[in-house]
DRENDO-202050 format. One line per 10 residues: number of its first residue (from 1); their letters; for each residue x negated, y negated, z negated of N, C-alpha, C. Coordinates in pm, 1 decimal, decimal comma. Layout:
N
NUM	a	X/Y/Z/X/Y/Z/X/Y/Z ~ ...
***
This chain:
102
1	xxxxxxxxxx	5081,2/4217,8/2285,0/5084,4/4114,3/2182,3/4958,6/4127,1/2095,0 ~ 4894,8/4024,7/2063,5/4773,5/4019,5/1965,6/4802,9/4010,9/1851,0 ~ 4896,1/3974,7/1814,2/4961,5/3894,4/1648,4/4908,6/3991,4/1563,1 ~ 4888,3/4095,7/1594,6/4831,1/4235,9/1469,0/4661,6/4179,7/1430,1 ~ 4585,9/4198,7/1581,1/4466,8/4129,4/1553,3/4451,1/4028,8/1497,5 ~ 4505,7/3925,2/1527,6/4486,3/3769,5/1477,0/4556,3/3812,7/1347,1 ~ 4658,0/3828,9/1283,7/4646,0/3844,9/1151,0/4561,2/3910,9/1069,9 ~ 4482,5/4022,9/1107,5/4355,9/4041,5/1068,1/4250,2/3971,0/1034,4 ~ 4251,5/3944,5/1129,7/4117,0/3853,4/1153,2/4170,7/3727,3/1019,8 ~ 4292,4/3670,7/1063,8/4270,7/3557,0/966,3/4317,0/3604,1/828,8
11	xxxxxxxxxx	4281,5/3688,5/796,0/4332,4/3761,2/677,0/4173,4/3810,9/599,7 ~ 4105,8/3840,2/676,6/3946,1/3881,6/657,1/3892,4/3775,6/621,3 ~ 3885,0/3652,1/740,7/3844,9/3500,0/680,8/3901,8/3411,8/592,2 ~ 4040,8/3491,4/515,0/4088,2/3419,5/389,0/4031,6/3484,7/297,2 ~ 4012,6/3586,7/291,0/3932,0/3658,1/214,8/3768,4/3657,1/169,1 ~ 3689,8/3589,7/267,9/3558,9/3551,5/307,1/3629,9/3437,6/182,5 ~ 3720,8/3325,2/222,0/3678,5/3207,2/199,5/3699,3/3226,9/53,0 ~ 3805,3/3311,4/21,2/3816,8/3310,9/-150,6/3697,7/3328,6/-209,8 ~ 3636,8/3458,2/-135,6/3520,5/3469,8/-210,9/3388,1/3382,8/-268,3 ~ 3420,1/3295,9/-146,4/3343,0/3180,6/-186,0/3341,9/3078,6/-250,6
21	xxxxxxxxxx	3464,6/3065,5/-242,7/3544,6/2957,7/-311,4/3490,9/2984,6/-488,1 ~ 3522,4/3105,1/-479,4/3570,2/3178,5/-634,9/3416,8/3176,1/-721,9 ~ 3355,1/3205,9/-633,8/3204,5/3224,7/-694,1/3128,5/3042,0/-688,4 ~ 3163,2/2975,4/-607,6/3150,8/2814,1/-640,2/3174,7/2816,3/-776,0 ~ 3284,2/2842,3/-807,5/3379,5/2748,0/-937,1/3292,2/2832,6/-1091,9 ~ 3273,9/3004,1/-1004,8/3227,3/3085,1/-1132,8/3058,7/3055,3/-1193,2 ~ 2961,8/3021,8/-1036,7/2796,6/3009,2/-1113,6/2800,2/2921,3/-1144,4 ~ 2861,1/2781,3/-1208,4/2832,4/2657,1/-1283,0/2861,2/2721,3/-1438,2 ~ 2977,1/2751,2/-1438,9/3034,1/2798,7/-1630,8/2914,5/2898,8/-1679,7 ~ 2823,9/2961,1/-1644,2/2755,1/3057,8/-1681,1/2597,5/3021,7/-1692,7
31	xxxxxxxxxx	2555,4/3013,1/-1866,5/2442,8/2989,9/-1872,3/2355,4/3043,8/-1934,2 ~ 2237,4/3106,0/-1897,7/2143,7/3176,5/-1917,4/2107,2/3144,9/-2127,3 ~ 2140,0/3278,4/-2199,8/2092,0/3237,1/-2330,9/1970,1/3328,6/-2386,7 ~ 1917,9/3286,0/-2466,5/1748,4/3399,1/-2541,5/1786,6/3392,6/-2670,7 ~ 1900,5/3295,4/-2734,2/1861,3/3323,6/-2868,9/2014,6/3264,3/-2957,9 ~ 2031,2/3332,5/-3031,4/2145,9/3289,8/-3082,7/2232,8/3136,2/-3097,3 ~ 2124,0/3050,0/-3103,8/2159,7/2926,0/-3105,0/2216,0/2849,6/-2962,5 ~ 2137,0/2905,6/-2895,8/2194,2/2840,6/-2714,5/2307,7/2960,8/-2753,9 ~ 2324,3/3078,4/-2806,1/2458,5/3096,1/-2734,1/2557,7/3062,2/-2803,6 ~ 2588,9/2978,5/-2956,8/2657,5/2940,8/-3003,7/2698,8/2810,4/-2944,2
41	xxxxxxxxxx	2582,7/2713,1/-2929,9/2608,9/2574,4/-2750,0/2690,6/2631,0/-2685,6 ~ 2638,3/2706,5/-2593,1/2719,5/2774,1/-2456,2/2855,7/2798,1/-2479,7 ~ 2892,3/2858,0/-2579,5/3053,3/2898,8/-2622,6/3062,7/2754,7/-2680,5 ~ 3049,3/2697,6/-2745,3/3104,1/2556,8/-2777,2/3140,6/2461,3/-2701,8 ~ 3027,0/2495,0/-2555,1/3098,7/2365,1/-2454,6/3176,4/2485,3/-2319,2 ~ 3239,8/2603,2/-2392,5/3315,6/2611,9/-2318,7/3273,8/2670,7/-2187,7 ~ 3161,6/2762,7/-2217,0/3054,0/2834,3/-2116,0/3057,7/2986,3/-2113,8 ~ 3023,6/3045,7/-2018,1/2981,5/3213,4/-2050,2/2869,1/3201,4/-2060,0 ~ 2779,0/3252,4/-2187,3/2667,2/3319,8/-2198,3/2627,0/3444,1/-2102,4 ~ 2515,6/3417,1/-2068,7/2480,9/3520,5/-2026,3/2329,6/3575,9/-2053,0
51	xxxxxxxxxx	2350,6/3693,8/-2187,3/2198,0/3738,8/-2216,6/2159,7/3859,4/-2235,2 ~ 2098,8/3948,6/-2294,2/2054,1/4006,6/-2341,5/2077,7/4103,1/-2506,2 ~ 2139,8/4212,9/-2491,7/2212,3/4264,4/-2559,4/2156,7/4444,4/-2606,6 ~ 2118,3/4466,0/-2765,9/2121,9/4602,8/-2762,4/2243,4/4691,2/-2756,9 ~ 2362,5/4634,1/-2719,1/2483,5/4762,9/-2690,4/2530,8/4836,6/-2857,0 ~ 2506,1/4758,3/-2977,3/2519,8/4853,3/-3067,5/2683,7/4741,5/-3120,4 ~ 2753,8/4808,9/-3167,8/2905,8/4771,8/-3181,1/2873,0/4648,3/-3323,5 ~ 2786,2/4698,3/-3396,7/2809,3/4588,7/-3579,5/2700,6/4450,5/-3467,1 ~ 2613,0/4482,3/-3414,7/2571,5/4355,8/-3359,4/2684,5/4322,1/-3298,3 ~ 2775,6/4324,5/-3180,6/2821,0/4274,0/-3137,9/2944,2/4176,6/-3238,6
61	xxxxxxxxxx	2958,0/4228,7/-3317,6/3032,0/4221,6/-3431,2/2993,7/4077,7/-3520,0 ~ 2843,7/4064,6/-3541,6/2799,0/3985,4/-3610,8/2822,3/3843,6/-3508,3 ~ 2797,4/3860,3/-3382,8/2781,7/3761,4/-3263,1/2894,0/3717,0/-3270,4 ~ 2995,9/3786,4/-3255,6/3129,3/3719,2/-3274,5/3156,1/3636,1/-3372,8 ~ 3139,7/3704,4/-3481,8/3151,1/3620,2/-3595,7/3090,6/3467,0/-3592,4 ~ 2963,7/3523,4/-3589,4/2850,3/3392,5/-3600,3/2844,0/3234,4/-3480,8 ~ 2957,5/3341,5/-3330,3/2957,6/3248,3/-3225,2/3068,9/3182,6/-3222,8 ~ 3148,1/3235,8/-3314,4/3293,2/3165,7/-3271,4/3377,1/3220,3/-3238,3 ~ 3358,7/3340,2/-3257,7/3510,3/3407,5/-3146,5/3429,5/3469,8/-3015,9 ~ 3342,7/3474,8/-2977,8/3240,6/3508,2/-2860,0/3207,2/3659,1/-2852,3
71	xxxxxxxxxx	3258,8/3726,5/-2757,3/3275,5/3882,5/-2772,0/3182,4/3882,3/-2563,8 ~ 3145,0/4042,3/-2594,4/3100,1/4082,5/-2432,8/3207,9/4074,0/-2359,2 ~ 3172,5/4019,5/-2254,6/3285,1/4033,7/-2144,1/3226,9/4134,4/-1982,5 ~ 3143,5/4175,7/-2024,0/3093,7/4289,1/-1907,2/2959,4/4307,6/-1923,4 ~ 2949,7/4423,6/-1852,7/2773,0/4444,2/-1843,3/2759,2/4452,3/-1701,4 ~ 2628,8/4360,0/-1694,6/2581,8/4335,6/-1546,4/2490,9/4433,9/-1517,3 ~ 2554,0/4540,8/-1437,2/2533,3/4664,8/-1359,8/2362,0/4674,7/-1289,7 ~ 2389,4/4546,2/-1231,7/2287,4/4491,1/-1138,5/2172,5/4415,4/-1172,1 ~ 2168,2/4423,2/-1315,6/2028,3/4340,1/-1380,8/1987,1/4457,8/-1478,8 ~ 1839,4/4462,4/-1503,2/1812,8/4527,2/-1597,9/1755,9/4428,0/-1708,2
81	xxxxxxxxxx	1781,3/4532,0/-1804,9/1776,5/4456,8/-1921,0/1617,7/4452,9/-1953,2 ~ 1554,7/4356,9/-1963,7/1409,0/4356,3/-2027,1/1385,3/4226,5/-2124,7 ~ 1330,8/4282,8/-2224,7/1329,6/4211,8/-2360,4/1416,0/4207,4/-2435,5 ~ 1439,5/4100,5/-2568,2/1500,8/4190,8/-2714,2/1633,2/4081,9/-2693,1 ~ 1735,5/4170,7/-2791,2/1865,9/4136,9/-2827,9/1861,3/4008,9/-2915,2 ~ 1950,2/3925,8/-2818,9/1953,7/3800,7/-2882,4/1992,1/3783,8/-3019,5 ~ 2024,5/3846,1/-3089,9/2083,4/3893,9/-3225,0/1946,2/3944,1/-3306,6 ~ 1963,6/4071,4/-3271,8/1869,1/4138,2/-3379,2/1749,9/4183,0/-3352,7 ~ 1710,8/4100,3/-3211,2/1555,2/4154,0/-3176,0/1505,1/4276,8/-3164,1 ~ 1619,6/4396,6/-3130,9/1562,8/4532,2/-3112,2/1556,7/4532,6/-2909,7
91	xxxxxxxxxx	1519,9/4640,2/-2863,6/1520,5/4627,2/-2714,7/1610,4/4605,7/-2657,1 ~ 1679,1/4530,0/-2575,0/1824,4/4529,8/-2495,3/1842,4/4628,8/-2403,4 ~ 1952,0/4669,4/-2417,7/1958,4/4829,4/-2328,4/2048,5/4754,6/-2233,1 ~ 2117,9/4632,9/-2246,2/2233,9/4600,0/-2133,1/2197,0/4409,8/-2108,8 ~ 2263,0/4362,4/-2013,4/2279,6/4220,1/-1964,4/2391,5/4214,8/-2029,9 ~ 2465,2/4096,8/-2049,0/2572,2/4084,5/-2104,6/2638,4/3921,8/-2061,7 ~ 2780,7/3904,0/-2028,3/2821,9/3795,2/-2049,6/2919,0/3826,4/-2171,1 ~ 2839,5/3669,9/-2254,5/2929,1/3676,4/-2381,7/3058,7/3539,9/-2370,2 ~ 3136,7/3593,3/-2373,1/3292,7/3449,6/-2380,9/3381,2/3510,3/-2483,4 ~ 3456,8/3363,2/-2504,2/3552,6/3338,2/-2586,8/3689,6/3296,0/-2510,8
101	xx	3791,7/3384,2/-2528,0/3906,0/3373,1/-2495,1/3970,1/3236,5/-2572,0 ~ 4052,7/3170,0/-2470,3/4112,1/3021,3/-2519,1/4277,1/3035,1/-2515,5
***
């Protein structure tokens, strides 16, 4: 009987397809920000920011405040950070997506 294989298999290519699926729907909401003002836009129409961050807790603090409710939602592992914190213009040590929970 094959039924072990073939459920594999179509279990791998549901899995393929989510992934694709999932990442369609995710790179439109996410938009590149440099400066406080695009990222107060970006959270207003309901976007993830995604910028440039020095990692220090009272900045992140102020961003929130100032964005709306707009807190980090991860650090992107896979980008390095080059150039200054959209906030306070010191060096960015991290990437950052910034969102607001609804």
């Amino acid at each position: 009987c094959q039924l072990p294989s073939l459920l594999r298999a179509f279990f791998s290519l549901r899995q393929c397809w989510l992934l694709t699926f999932s990442l369609t729907l995710k790179e439109p909401s996410i938009v590149e920000v440099k400066t406080m003002d695009e990222l107060k836009k970006a959270i207003d129409n309901k976007k993830v920011a995604r910028g440039l961050f020095c990692n220090v807790p009272e900045c992140e603090d102020y961003i929130k405040d100032k964005s709306g409710g707009a807190s980090t939602r991860g650090i992107l592992m896979n980008q390095k950070a080059a150039g200054k914190c959209i906030h306070c213009g010191k060096p960015a040590k991290v990437v950052v997506h910034f969102a607001k929970s609804y």
